[in-house]
C-alpha positions as CSV (number, residue, x, y, z in Angstrom):
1,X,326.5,61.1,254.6
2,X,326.6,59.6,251.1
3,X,323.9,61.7,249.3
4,X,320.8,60.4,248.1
5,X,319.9,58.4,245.0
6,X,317.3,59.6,242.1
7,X,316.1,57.4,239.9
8,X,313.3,57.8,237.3
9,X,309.9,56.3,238.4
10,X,309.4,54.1,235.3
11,X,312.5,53.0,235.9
12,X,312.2,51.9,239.3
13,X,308.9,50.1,237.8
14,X,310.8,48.3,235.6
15,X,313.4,46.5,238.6
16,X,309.9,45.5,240.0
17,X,308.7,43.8,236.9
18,X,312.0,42.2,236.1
19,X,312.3,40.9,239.8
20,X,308.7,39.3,240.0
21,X,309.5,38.0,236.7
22,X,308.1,39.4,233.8
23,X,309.2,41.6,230.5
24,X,308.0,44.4,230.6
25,X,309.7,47.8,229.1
26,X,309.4,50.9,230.1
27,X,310.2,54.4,228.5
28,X,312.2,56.9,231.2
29,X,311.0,60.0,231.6
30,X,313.5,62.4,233.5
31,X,311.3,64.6,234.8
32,X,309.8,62.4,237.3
33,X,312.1,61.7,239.7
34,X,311.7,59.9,243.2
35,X,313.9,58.3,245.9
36,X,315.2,55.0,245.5
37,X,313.2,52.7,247.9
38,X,314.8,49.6,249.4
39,X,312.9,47.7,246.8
40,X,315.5,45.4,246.1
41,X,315.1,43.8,249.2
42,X,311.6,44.1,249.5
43,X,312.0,41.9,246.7
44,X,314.1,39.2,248.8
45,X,312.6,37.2,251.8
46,X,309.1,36.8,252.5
47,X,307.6,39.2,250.4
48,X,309.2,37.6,247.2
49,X,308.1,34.0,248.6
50,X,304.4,35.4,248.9
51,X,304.1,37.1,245.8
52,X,305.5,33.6,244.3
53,X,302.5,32.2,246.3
54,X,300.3,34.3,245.0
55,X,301.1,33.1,241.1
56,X,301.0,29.5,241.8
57,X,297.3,30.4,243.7
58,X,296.1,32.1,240.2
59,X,297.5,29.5,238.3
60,X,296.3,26.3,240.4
61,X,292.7,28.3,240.5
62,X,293.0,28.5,236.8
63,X,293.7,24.6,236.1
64,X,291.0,23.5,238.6
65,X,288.4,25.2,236.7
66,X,289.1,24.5,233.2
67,X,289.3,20.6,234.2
68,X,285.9,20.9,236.0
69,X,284.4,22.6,233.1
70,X,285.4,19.4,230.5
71,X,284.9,16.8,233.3
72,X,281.1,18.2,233.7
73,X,280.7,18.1,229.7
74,X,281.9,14.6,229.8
75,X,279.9,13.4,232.3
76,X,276.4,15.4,231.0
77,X,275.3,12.3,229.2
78,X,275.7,9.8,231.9
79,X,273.6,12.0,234.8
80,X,270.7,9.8,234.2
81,X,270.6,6.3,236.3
82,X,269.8,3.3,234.4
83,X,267.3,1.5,236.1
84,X,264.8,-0.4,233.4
85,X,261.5,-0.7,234.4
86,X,258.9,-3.3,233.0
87,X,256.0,-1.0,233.4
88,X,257.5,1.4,230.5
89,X,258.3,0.5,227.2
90,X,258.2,1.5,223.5
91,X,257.0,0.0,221.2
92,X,258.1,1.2,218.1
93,X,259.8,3.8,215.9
94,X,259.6,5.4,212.9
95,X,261.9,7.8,211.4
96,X,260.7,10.2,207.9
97,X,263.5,12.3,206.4
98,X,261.1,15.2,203.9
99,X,264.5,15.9,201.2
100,X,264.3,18.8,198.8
101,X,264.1,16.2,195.9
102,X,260.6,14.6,194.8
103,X,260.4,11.1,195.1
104,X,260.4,9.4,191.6
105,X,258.2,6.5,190.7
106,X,260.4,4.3,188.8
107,X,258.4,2.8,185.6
108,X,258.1,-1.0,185.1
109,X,259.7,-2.6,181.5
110,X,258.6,-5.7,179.6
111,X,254.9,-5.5,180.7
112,X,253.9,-9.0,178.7
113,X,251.2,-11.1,180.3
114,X,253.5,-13.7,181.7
115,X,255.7,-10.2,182.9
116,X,252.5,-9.2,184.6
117,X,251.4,-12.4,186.1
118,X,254.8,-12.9,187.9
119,X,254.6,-9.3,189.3
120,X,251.3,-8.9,190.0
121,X,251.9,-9.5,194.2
122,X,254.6,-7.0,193.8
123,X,253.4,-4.4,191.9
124,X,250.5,-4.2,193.8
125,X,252.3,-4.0,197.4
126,X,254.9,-1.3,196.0
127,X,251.9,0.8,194.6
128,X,251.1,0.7,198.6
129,X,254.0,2.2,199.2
130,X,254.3,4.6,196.7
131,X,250.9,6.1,198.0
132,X,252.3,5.9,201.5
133,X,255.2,8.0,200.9
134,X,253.8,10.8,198.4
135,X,250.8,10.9,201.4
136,X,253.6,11.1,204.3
137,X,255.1,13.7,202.2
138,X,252.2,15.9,201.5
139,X,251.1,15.7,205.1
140,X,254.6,17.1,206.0
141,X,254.4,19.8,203.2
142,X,251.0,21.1,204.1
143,X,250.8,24.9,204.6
144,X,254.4,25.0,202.8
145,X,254.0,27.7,200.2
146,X,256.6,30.0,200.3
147,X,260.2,28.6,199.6
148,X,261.4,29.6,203.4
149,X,258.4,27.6,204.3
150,X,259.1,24.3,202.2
151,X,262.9,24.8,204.1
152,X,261.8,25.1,207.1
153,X,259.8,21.6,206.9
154,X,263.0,19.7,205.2
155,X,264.8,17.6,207.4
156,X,264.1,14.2,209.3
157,X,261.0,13.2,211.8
158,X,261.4,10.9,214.6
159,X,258.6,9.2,215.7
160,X,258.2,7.1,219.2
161,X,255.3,5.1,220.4
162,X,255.5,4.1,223.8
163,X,253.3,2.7,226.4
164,X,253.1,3.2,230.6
165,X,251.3,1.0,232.4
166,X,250.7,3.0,235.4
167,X,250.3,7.1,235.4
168,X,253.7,8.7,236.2
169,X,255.5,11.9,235.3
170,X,258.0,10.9,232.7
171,X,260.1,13.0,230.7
172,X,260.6,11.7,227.2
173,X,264.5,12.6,226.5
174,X,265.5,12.3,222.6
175,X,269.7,12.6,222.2
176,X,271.3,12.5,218.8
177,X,274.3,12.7,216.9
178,X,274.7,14.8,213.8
179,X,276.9,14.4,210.6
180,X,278.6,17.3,210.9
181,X,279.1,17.5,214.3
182,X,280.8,14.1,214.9
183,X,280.7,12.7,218.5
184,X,278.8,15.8,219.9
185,X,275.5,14.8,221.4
186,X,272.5,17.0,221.3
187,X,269.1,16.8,223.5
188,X,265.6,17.5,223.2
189,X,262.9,16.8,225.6
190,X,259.3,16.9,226.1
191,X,257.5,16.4,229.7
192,X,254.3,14.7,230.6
193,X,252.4,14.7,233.7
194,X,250.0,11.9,235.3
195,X,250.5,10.6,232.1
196,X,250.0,6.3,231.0
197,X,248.0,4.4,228.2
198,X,250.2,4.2,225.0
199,X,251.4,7.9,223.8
200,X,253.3,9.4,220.9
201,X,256.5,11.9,220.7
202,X,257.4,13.4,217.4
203,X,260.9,15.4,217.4
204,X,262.5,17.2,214.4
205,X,265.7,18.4,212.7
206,X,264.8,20.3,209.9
207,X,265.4,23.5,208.8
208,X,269.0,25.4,209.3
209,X,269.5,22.7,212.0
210,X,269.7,19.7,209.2
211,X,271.5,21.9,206.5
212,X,273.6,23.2,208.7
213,X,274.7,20.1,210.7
214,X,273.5,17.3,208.6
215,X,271.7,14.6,208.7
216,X,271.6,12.3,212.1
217,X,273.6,9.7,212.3
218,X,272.8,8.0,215.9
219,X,270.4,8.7,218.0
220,X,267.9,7.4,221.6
221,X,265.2,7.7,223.0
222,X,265.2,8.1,226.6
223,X,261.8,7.5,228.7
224,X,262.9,9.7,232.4
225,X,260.8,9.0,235.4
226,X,262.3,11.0,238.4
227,X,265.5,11.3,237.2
228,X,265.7,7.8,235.9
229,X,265.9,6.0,232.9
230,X,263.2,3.7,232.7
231,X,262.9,2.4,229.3
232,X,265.5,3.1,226.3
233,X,265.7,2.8,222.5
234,X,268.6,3.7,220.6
235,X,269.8,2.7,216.8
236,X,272.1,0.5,216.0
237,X,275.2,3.3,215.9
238,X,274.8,4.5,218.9
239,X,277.2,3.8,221.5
């Protein structure tokens, strides 16, 4: 009887690693010393064919979940039905961005009378305006004192009037693209219950949320009434 072979343990560890195929290294110690197993063909046959099996399994598992995860962030925008409904609609929008810098009131040159007679509708209708703006601005700005305060109100206000006819439980749904953030859509909400007549919604990005990300650059309004869109503005970039 041939007798026995010794091998190191690390070393028998290491024809187990290289067999399922992987590099791995190990340092031999010649103090531990154990009978060869029939590891080698262990190795062959059915047990090499499962532990294959077994890779593929973790691997397929793998794929399946990180294509699930993109498919369900493609398709997060889209969850909504479309199905327009007469009885909602807005009616109009109106969109304030408050910027660090104060407005200036540009000066008019050449004031002669026949100057000031061809003017006169003009002047007078951007005087309108100039009182509408420093007013929109100061209404924005009120309670503003400190510095963190003034940046925490700088940014741009979105405004939607819209109207139900009948009283439902809608969810107005407000999505928008930033500068800085390209493509990537963004959502803010605001739920009403038994609600109709003609309402108001006011959303905001201001603060670290404009300077960080920018201005926006697309944006819609989504009027939701159980788990449809019934009514939809959007401007003229979105797509």
């Amino acid at each position: 009887m041939r007798p026995a072979e010794f091998y190191s343990a690390d070393l028998v560890l290491g024809w187990v690693a290289r067999a399922a195929g992987l590099e791995t290294r190990w340092a031999h110690r010649p103090e531990a010393r154990v009978p060869l197993p029939d590891f080698r063909s262990a190795l062959t046959g059915s047990h090499a064919a499962g532990l294959i099996w077994v890779m593929r399994f973790t691997c397929a598992v793998a794929l399946l979940l990180s294509v699930s995860s993109v498919a369900a962030a493609d398709t997060e925008q889209g969850k909504f039905p479309l199905a327009l409904n007469p009885d909602f609609q807005f009616r109009k929008a109106k969109i304030y961005t408050l910027s660090q810098n104060l407005p200036v009131n540009k000066g008019q040159k050449g004031n002669t009378p026949t100057t000031l007679t061809k003017k006169a509708s003009s002047k007078s209708s951007s005087v309108v305006q100039e009182a509408s703006i420093n007013f929109e601005r100061s209404y924005r700005m009120y309670g503003a004192v400190t510095a963190l305060d003034q940046r925490q109100r700088f940014g741009q206000y979105f405004d939607f009037f819209w109207r139900a006819k009948r009283p439902s439980d809608l969810t107005v749904r407000f999505e928008y693209k930033q500068e800085k953030l390209r493509a990537f859509v963004q959502a803010k909400e605001q739920a009403y219950q038994n609600v109709h007549g003609t309402n108001r919604s006011e959303f905001r990005v201001v603060g670290d949320e404009y300077f960080d990300d920018g201005e926006v650059l697309a944006w819609r309004c989504l009027l939701i009434e159980h788990g449809r869109i019934v009514a939809e503005k959007r401007s003229f970039l979105w797509d």
